[in-house]
C-alpha positions in Angstrom: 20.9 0.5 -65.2 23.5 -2.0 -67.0 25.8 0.7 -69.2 25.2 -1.7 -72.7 21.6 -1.5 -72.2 21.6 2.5 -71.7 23.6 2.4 -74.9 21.5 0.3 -77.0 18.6 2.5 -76.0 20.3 5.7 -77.0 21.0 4.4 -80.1 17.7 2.6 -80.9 16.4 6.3 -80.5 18.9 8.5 -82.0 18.3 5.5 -85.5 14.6 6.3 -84.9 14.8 10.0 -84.7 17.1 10.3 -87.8 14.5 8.2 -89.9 11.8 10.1 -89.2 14.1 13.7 -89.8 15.3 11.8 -93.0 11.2 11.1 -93.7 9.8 14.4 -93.2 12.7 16.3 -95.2 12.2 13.9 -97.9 8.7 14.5 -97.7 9.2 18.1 -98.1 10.9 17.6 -100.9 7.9 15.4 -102.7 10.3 12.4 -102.7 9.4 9.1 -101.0 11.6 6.5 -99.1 11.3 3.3 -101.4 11.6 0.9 -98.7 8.9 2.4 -96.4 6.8 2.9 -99.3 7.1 -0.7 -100.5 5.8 -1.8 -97.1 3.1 0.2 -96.3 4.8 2.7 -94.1 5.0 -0.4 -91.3 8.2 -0.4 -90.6 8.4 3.5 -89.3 5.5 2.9 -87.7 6.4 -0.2 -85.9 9.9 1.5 -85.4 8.7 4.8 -83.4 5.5 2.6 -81.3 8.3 0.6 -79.8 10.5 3.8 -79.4 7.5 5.3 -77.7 6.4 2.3 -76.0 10.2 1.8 -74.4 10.4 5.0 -73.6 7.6 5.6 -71.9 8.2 2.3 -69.8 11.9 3.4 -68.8 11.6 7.7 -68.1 9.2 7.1 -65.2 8.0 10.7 -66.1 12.0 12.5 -65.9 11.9 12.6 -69.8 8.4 13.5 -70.3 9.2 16.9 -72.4 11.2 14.9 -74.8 8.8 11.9 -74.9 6.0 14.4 -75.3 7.9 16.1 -78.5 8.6 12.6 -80.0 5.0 11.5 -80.4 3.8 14.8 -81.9 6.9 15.1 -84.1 6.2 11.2 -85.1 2.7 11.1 -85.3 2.4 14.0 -88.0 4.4 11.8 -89.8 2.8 8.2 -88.7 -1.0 9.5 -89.5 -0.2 10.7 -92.7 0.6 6.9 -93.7 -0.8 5.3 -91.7 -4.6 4.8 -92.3 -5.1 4.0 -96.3 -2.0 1.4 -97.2 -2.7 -0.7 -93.9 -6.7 -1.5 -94.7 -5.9 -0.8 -98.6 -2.7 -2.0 -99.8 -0.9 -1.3 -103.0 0.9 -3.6 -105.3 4.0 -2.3 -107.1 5.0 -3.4 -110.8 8.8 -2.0 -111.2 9.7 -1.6 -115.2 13.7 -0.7 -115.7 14.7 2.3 -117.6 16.3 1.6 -120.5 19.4 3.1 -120.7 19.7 4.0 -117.3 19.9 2.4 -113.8 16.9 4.3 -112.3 13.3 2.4 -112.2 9.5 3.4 -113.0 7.8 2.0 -109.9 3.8 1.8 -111.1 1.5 1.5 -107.5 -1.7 -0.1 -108.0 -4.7 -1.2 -105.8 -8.5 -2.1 -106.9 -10.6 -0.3 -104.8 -12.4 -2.5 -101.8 -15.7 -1.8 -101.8 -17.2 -2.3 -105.5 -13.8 -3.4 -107.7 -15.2 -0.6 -109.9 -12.2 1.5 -109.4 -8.5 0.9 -109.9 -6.0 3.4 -108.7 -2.9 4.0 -109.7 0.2 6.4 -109.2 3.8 6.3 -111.4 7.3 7.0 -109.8 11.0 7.4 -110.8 13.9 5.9 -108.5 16.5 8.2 -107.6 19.8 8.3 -106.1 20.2 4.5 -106.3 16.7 3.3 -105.4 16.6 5.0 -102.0 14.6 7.8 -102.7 11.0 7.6 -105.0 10.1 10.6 -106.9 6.2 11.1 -107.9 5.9 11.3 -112.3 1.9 11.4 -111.7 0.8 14.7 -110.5 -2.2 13.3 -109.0 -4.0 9.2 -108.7 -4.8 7.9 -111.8 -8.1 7.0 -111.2 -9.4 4.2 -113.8 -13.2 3.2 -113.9 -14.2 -0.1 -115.3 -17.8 -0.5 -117.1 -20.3 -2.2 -115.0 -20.5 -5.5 -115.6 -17.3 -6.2 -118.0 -14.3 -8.1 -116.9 -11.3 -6.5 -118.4 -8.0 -7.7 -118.3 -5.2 -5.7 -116.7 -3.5 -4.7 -120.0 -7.1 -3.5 -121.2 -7.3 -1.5 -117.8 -4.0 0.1 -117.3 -1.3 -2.3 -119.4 2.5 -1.3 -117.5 3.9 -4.0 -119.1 4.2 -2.9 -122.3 5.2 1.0 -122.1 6.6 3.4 -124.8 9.6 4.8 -123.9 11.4 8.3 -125.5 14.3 9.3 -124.1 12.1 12.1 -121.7 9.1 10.6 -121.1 7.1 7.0 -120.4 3.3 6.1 -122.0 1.1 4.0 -120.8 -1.9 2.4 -122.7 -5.2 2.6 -120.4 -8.7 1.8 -120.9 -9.5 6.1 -120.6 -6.6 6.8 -123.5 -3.0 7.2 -123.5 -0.8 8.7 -120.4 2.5 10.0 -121.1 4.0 11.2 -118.0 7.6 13.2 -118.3 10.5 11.1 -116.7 12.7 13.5 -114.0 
């Protein structure tokens, strides 16, 4: 095999491989990679099927161990994020900090099936955007009354939050959040 190829394949892999190491500490950790989160979680996904895909194609069975590995390290990872943002996406309002350089990243979908249901989960930006941090320690789950068209301010209005120097508040249609910034 051509020498540049064998090189752009070992370091297609070792990028891949130090994503997902990257992912799944950072996972541990309860923080978030903004750019993966932005997209759905497509791009590590697309990333490791054609790493699997190639790999499968050019080991002929000799590197079966380590391709074997791969997919069970990956897929923990893949199935995880995989499901829920593809068939459901989110939409992501980003409100700047005063007085700082970090973000508030508010994630929001309507649910599919009756558009009864809005869902909705607040983060903090840290170490220069890479890295999302969760403020909401679980959905915010927001039920609309049957029949009534609210606007999204009436619903869950980010657009006009009260900032103190530790904490962000949000207006919603079930009360007032505050969430405690990190």
């Amino acid at each position: 095999m051509n020498n540049s190829v064998t090189k752009i394949r070992n370091s297609f892999m070792l990028i891949v491989v130090s994503i997902d190491i990257v992912w799944l500490f950072s996972s541990a950790l309860n923080y978030d990679i903004t750019i993966f989160k932005k997209s759905n979680s497509i791009i590590p996904i697309l990333l490791n099927i054609i790493l699997f895909f190639w790999l499968g194609y050019k080991s002929k069975g000799r590197k079966l161990f380590m391709f074997v590995i791969l997919i069970t390290f990956s897929f923990l990872l893949l199935i995880k994020h995989l499901f829920a943002p593809v068939f459901d996406p989110y939409s992501y309002e980003h409100l700047h900090i005063p007085g700082s350089h970090d973000e508030v990243v508010v994630e929001h979908r309507a649910n599919l099936i009756d558009q009864g249901f809005t869902h909705y989960r607040v983060y903090q930006t840290k170490f220069w955007g890479l890295f999302l941090t969760e403020l909401t320690p679980k959905e915010v789950i927001i039920e609309e009354p049957h029949g009534s068209y609210l606007s999204q301010e009436d619903i869950f209005d980010y657009s006009a939050p009260k900032w103190t120097r530790e904490t962000i508040s949000f207006e919603t249609y079930d009360g007032k959040i505050t969430l405690h910034l990190k």
